[in-house]
MARDOTI-880779 format. One record per residue (C-alpha): x, y, z; residue number from 1. Coordinates in Angstrom, 1 decimal, m for minus. Layout:
// residues N
<<X,Y,Z>,NUM>;
...
//
This chain:
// residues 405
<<m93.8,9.1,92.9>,1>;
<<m94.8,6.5,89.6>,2>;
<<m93.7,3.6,88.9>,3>;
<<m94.0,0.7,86.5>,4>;
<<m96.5,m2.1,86.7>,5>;
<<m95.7,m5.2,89.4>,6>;
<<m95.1,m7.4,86.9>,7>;
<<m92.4,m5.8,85.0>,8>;
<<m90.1,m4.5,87.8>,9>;
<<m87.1,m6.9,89.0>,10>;
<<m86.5,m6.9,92.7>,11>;
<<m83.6,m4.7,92.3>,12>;
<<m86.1,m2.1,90.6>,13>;
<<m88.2,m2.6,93.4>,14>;
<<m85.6,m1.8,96.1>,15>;
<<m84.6,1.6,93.5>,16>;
<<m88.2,2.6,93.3>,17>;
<<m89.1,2.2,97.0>,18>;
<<m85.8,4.3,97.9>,19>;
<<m86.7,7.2,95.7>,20>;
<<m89.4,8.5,98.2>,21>;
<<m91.2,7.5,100.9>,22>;
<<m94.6,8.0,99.1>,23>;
<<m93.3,6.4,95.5>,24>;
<<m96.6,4.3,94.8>,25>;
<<m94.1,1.4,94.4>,26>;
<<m94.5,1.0,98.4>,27>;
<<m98.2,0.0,97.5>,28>;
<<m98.1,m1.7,94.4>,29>;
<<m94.7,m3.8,95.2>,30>;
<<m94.4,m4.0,98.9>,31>;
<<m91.3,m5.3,100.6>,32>;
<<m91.4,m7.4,103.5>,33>;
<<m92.2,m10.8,105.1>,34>;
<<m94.7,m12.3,103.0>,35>;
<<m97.3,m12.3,105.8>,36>;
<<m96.9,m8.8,106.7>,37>;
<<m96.1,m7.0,103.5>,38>;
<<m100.1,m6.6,102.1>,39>;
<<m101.5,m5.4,105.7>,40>;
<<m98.2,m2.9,105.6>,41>;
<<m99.5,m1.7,101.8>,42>;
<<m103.1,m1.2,103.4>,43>;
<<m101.9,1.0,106.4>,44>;
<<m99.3,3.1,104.2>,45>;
<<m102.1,3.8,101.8>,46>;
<<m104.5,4.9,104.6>,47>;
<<m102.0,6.6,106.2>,48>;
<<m101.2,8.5,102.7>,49>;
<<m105.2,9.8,102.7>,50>;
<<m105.3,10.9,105.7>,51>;
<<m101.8,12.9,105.5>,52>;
<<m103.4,14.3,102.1>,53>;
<<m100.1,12.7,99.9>,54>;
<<m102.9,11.5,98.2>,55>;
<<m106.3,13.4,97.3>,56>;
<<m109.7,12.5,95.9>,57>;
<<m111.2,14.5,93.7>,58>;
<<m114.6,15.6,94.3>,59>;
<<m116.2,15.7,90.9>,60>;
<<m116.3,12.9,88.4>,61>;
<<m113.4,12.8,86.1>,62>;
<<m112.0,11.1,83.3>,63>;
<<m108.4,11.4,83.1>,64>;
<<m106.5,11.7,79.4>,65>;
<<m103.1,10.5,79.7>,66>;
<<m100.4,10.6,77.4>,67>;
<<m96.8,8.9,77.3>,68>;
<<m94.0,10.0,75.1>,69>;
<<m91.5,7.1,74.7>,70>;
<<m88.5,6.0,72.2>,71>;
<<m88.6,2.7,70.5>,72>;
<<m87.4,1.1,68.3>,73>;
<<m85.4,3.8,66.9>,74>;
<<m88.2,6.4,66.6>,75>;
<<m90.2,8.6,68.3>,76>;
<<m93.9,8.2,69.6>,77>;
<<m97.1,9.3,71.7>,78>;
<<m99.9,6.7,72.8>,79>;
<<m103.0,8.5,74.1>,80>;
<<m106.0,7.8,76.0>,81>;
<<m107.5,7.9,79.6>,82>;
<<m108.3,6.6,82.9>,83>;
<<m111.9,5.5,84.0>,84>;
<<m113.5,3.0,85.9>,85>;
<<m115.3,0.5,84.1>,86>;
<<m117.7,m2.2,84.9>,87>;
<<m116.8,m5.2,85.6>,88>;
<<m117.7,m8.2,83.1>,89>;
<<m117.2,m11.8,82.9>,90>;
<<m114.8,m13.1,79.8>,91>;
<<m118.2,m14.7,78.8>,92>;
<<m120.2,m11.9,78.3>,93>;
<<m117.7,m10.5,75.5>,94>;
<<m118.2,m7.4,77.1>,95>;
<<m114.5,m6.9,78.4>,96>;
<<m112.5,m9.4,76.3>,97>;
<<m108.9,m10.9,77.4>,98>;
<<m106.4,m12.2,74.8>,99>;
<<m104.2,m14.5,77.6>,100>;
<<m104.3,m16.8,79.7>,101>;
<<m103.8,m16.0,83.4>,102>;
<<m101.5,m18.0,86.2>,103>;
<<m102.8,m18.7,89.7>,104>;
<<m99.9,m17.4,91.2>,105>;
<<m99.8,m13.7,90.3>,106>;
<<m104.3,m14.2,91.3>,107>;
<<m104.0,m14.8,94.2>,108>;
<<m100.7,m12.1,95.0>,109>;
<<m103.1,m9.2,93.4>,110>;
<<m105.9,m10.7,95.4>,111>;
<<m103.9,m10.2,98.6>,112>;
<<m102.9,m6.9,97.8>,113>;
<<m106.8,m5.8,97.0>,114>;
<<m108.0,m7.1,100.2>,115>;
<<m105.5,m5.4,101.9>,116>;
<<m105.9,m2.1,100.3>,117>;
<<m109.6,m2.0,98.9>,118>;
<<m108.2,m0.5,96.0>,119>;
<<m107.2,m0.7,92.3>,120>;
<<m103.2,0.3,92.4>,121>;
<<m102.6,m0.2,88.7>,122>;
<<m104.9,0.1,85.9>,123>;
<<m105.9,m2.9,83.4>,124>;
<<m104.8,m1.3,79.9>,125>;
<<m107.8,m1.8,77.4>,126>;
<<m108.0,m1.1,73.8>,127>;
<<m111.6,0.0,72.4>,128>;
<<m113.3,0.9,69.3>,129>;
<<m113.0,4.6,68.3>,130>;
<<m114.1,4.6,64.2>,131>;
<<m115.7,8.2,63.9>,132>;
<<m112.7,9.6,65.8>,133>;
<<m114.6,10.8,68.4>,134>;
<<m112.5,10.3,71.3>,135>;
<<m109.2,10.4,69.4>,136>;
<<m111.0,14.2,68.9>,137>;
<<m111.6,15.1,72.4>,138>;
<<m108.1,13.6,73.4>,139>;
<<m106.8,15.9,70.9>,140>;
<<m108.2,19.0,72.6>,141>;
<<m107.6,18.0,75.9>,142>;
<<m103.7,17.9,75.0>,143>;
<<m103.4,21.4,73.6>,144>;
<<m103.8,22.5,77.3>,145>;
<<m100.9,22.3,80.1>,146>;
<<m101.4,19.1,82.0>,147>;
<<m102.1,19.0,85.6>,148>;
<<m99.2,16.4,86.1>,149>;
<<m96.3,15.7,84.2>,150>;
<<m93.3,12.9,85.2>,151>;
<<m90.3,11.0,83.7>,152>;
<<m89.7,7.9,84.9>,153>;
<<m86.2,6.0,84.6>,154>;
<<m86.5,4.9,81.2>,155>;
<<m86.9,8.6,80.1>,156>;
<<m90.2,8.2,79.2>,157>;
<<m92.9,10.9,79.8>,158>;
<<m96.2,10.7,81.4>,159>;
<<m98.7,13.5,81.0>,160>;
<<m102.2,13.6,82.8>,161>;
<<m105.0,16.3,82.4>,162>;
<<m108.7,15.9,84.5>,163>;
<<m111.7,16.1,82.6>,164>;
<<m114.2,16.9,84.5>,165>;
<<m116.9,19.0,82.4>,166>;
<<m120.1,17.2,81.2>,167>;
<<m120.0,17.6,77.7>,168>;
<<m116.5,15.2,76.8>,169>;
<<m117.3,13.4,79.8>,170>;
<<m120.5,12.3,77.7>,171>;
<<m119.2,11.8,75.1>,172>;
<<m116.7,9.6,75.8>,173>;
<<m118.7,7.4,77.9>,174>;
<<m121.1,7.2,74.5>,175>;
<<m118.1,6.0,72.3>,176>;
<<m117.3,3.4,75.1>,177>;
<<m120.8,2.4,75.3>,178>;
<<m120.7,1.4,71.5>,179>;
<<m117.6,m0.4,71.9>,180>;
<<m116.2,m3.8,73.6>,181>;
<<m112.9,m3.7,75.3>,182>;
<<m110.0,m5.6,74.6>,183>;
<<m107.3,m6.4,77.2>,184>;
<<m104.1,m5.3,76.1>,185>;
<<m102.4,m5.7,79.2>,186>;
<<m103.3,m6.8,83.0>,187>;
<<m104.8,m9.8,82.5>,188>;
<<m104.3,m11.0,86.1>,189>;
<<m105.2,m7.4,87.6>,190>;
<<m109.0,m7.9,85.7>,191>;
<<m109.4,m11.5,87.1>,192>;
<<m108.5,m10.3,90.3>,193>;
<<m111.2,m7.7,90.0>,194>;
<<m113.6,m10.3,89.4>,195>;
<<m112.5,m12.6,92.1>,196>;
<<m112.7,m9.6,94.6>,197>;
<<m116.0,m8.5,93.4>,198>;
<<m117.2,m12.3,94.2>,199>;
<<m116.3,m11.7,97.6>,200>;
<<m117.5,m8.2,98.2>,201>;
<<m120.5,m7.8,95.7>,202>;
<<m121.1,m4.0,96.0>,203>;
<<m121.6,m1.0,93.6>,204>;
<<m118.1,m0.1,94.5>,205>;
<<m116.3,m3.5,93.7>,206>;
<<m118.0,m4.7,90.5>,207>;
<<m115.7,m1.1,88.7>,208>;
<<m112.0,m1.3,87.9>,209>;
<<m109.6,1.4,86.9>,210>;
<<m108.7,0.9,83.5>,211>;
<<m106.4,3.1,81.2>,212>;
<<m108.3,3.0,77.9>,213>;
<<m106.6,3.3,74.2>,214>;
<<m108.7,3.5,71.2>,215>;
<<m107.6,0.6,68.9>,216>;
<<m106.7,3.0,65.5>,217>;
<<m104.1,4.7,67.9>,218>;
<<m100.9,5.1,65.9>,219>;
<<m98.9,4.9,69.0>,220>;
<<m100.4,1.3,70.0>,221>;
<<m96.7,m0.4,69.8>,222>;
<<m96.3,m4.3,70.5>,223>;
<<m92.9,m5.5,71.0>,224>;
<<m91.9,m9.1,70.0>,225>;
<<m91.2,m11.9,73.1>,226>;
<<m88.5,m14.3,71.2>,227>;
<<m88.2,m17.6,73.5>,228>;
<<m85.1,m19.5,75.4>,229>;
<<m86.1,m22.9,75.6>,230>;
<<m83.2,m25.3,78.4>,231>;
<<m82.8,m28.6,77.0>,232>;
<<m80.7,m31.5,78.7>,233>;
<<m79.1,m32.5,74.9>,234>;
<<m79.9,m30.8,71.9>,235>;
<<m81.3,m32.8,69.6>,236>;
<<m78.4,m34.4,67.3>,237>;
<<m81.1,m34.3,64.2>,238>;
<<m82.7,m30.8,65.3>,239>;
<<m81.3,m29.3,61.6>,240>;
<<m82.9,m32.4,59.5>,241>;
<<m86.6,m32.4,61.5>,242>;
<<m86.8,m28.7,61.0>,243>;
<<m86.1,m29.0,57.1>,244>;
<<m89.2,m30.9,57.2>,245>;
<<m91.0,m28.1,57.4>,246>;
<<m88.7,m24.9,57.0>,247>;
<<m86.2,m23.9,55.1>,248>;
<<m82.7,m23.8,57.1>,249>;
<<m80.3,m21.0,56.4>,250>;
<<m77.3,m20.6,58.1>,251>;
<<m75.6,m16.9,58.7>,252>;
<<m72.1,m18.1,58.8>,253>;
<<m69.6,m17.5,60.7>,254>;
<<m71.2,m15.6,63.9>,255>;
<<m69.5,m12.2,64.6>,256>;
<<m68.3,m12.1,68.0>,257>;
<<m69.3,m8.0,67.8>,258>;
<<m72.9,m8.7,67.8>,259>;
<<m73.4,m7.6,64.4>,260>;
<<m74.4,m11.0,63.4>,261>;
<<m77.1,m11.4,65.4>,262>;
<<m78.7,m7.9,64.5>,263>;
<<m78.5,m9.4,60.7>,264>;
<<m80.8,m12.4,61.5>,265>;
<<m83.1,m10.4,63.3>,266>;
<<m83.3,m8.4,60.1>,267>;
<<m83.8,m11.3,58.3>,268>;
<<m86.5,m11.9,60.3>,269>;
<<m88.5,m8.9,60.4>,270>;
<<m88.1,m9.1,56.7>,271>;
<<m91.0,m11.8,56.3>,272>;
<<m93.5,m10.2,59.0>,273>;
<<m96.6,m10.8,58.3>,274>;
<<m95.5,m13.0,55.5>,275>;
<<m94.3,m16.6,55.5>,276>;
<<m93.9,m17.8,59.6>,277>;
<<m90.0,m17.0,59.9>,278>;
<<m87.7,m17.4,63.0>,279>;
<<m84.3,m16.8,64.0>,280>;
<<m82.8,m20.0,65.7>,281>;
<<m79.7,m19.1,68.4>,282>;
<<m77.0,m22.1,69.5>,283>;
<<m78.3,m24.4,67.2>,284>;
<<m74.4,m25.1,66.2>,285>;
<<m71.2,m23.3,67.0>,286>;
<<m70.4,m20.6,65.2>,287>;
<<m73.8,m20.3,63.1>,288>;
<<m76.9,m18.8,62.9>,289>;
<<m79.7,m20.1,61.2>,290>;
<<m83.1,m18.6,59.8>,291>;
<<m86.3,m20.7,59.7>,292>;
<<m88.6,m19.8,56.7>,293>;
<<m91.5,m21.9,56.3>,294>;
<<m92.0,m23.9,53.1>,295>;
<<m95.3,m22.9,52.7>,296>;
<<m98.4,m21.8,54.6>,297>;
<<m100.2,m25.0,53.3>,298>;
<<m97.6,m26.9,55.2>,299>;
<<m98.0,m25.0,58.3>,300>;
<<m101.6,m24.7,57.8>,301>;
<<m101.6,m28.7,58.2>,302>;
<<m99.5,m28.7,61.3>,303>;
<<m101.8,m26.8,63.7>,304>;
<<m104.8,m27.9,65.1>,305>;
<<m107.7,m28.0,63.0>,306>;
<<m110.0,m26.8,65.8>,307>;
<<m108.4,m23.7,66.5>,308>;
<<m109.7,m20.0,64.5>,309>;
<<m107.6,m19.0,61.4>,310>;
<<m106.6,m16.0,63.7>,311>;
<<m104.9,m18.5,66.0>,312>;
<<m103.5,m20.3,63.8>,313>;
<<m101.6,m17.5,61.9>,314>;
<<m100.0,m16.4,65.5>,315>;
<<m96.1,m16.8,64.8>,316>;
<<m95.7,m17.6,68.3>,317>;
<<m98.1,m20.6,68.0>,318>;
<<m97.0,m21.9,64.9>,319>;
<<m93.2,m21.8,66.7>,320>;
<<m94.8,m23.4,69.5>,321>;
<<m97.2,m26.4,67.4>,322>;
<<m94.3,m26.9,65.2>,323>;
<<m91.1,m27.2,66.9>,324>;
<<m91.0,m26.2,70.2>,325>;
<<m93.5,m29.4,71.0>,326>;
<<m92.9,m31.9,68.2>,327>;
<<m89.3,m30.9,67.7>,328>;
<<m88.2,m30.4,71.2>,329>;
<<m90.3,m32.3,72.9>,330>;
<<m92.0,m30.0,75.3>,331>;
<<m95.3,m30.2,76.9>,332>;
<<m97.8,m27.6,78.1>,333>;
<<m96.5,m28.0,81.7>,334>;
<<m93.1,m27.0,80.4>,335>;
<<m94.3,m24.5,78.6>,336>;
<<m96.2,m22.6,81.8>,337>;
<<m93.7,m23.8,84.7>,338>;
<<m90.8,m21.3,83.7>,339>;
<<m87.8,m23.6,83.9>,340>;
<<m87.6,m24.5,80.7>,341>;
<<m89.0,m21.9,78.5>,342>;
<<m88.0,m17.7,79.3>,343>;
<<m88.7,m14.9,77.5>,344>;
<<m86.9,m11.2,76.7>,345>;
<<m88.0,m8.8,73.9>,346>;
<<m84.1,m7.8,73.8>,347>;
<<m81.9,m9.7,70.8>,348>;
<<m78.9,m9.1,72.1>,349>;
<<m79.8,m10.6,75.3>,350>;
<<m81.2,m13.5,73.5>,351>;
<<m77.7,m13.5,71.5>,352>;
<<m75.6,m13.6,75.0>,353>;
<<m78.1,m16.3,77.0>,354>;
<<m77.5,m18.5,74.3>,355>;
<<m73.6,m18.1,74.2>,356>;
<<m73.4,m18.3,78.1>,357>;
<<m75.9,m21.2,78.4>,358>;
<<m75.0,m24.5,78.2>,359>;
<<m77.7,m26.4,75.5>,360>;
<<m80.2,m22.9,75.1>,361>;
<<m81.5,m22.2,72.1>,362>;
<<m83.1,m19.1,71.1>,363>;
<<m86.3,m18.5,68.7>,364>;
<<m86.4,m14.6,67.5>,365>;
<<m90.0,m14.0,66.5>,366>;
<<m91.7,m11.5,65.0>,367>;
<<m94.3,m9.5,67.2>,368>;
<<m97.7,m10.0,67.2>,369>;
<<m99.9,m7.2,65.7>,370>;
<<m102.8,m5.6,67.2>,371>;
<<m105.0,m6.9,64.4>,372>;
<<m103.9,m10.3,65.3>,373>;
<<m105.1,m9.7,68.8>,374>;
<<m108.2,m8.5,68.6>,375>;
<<m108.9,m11.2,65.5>,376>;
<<m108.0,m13.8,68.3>,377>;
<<m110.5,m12.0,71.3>,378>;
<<m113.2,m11.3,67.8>,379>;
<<m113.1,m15.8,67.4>,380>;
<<m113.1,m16.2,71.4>,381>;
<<m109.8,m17.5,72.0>,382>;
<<m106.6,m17.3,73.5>,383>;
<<m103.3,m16.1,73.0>,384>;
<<m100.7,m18.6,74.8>,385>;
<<m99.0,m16.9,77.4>,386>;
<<m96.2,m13.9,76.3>,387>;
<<m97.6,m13.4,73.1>,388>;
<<m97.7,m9.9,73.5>,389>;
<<m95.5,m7.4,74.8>,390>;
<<m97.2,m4.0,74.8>,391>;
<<m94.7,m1.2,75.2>,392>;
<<m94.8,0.9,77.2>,393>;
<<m96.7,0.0,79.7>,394>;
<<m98.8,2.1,81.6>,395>;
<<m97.2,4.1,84.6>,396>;
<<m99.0,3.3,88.1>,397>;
<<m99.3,6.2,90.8>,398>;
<<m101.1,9.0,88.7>,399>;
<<m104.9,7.7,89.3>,400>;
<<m105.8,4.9,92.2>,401>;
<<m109.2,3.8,92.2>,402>;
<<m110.8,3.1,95.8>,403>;
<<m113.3,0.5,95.3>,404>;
<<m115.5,2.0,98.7>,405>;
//
C-alpha cells in the first residue's frame, strides 16, 4: 500500500509499485497515463477509495508518531517524529523556512495533482526545535506501545505508525511546535505547491499541509552526500594546473579495475569533513584518481562571493560549485539547473562506472552537508543550490493523507 515520495521513484518503480496492488497509494501520488488524463484519473481513484472505505478518516483529532527503521551506511538507525497539519506560511514570514530552491516544472505537476485530488498525498518533511526534550519524551512513550500499522517497503526499511489522539500529548506537542520555526528538510516543491493552491482556494482547509515533523537533536536525522557528474564537450587540457591554483592535486595511482580504488578516495574524502573543502575528482586522466584538498580556507574564503552568509559560504557543494565547476569548467547557472550537463547520485560506485562509461564526465565526490549547516543557511535567510541535501530516508507516502475540505 506505501510507497516512496514522487520524486525519488524511476518509472520502472512506478510501474513495480502500481502492480503491487490496486490501492498502493503510488496510483495517487504517481499516476500513469496520458498526461491529460492521468490527474483527473488520481482524483476519481481517490474518491472512489473513500467511498469503498480502502481508505478511512478518523473522527477525532490525531497526531500521528511515526517511526522508520533503516540501514545506512553500514549501521543501524531509527528517525522519529509525527504527522500533523500545519499552517501554511510564506518563506518570508520565517515561520516555515526552506533551504532550496524549487523548479517550475515539478510546481506546476504537484499543482495538477492537488487540484485534481483536493488533497495532500505526501507529507513535506520538517525539522523543528525540541531543546527540553519534550516531544522526543512523548515520542518515546508512544513507541513502547504496539503500533496501529506497521510496513516494509522494498528497500527493507520499516515504517511504524501509532494515533495519538488523547488531549494531554496532543497539547503538548502543539506547545513545543508553537515555540519553534520549521525547517524544510525535504519537499520543497510539495510546500510551494501548498501555497500556490491555497492562493487559489483561500479556505480554512487549504491554508494546512500535512507535514511529517522531526525534531532537529534527532540522532537518526541522516543526510547523504549528492557528488556531481558534470558532461563536457573537451576536458580541459590544463584542468590539473588551474585546480593547483587553488587545491592541492593528489593522484591515487593506478585505478583498480575492482572498485577498490574508488572506495579509497572516497575515504580520503570523508577524512577532511568538516575540515578543509576536499573532493574526489573521477576521469580527470586515465588510469588516476585524484583528491582535491584546498590550500587554505583564506583561499577559498576569497573565491566566493562576498555577499553571501559565512554559512553559505562553508557549503562544500558551493565552494565546488564557485570554484571549479564555474570558473574551471566554464558552467553557467542555466547549466547548472537544466540537467544536461550536470547529474547527481549519492552512490560512488555509480559515480566510479558513469565516469568510466562516459565519454569526457567527470565526477566531484563531496562530502554531505550537515544538518547544522542547513539550518545555519535557513537561520541567515538563504539558499542552498539545488541537490545539496539528500535526506535519507525519506518519508514513506500512503500511511496519513490530508484532505484539504
Amino acid at each position: 500500500m506505501v510507497a516512496p515520495p514522487y520524486d525519488v521513484v524511476s518509472e520502472d518503480d512506478v510501474r513495480a509499485l502500481h502492480e503491487r496492488s490496486p490501492y498502493n497509494v503510488a496510483r495517487v501520488e504517481a499516476p500513469r497515463g496520458p498526461e491529460g488524463e492521468r490527474f483527473a484519473h488520481a482524483g476519481r481513484l481517490l474518491e472512489a477509495w473513500l467511498a469503498e472505505g480502502v481508505l478511512r478518516r478518523d473522527d477525532a483529532p490525531a497526531y500521528y508518531v511515526y517511526e522508520q527503521r533503516f540501514s545506512v551506511q553500514g549501521g543501524l538507525h531509527s528517525r522519529r517524529g509525527f504527522f500533523a497539519r500545519v499552517r501554511l506560511h510564506p518563506p518570508e514570514d520565517g515561520v516555515v523556512r526552506p533551504h532550496e530552491a524549487t523548479m517550475s516544472g515539478p510546481r506546476e505537476e504537484r499543482l495538477a495533482l492537488m487540484r485534481a485530488t483536493n488533497a495532500n498525498v505526501s507529507p513535506v518533511f520538517g525539522m523543528f526545535r525540541d531543546p527540553h526534550g519534550v516531544a522526543g519524551a512523548i515520542i518515546e512513550g508512544v513507541t513502547a506501545r504496539t503500533p496501529d500499522f506497521s510496513a516494509t517497503d522494498g528497500r527493507g526499511d520499516a515504517h511504524r505508525l501509532w494515533v495519538v489522539s488523547d488531549p494531554a500529548p496532543l497539547e503538548a506537542l502543539t506547545g513545543v511546535l508553537a515555540a519553534s520555526d520549521i525547517t524544510i528538510a525535504d519537499g520543497h516543491h510539495r510546500y510551494a505547491t501548498a501555497l500556490a493552491y491555497e492562493a487559489e482556494q483561500r479556505t480554512e482547509a487549504s491554508g494546512w499541509v500535512l507535514m511529517g515533523l522531526v525534531a532537529e537533536e534527532d540522532p537518526g536525522l541522516i543526510v547523504l552526500p549528492i557528488h556531481r557528474l558534470v558532461k563536457l564537450d573537451q576536458r580541459p587540457a590544463d584542468l590539473l594546473a588551474r585546480l593547483s591554483e587553488l587545491y592541492v592535486v593528489d593522484n591515487i595511482t593506478p585505478k583498480s579495475w575492482d572498485g577498490t580504488a574508488i572506495h579509497r578516495l572516497w575515504g580520503r574524502v570523508q577524512a577532511n569533513a568538516g575540515k578543509l573543502p576536499t573532493f574526489g575528482l573521477l576521469g580527470a586522466e586515465e588510469q588516476h584518481l585524484h583528491v582535491l584538498t584546498a590550500r587554505s580556507h583564506e583561499a577559498i574564503e576569497r573565491a566566493m562571493p562576498s555577499t553571501w552568509s559565512p554559512a553559505s559560504r562553508g557549503l562544500d557543494v558551493s565552494v565546488l560549485t564557485e570554484t571549479i565547476l564555474k570558473p574551471v569548467l566554464g558552467l553557467s547557472e542555466a547549466d547548472l539547473e537544466g540537467g544536461a550537463q550536470v547529474t547527481y547520485t549519492e552512490d560512488v560506485d555509480e559515480a566510479w562506472r558513469r565516469t568510466e562509461t562516459g565519454h569526457n564526465v567527470l565526477g566531484f565526490l563531496v562530502n554531505p552537508t550537515r544538518v547544522s549547516q542547513i539550518l545555519a543557511v535557513a537561520d541567515a535567510g538563504e539558499l542552498m543550490p539545488r541537490k545539496a541535501t539528500f535526506f535519507y530516508p525519506k518519508l514513506g507516502t500512503g500511511m496519513v493523507l490530508n484532505l484539504v475540505d
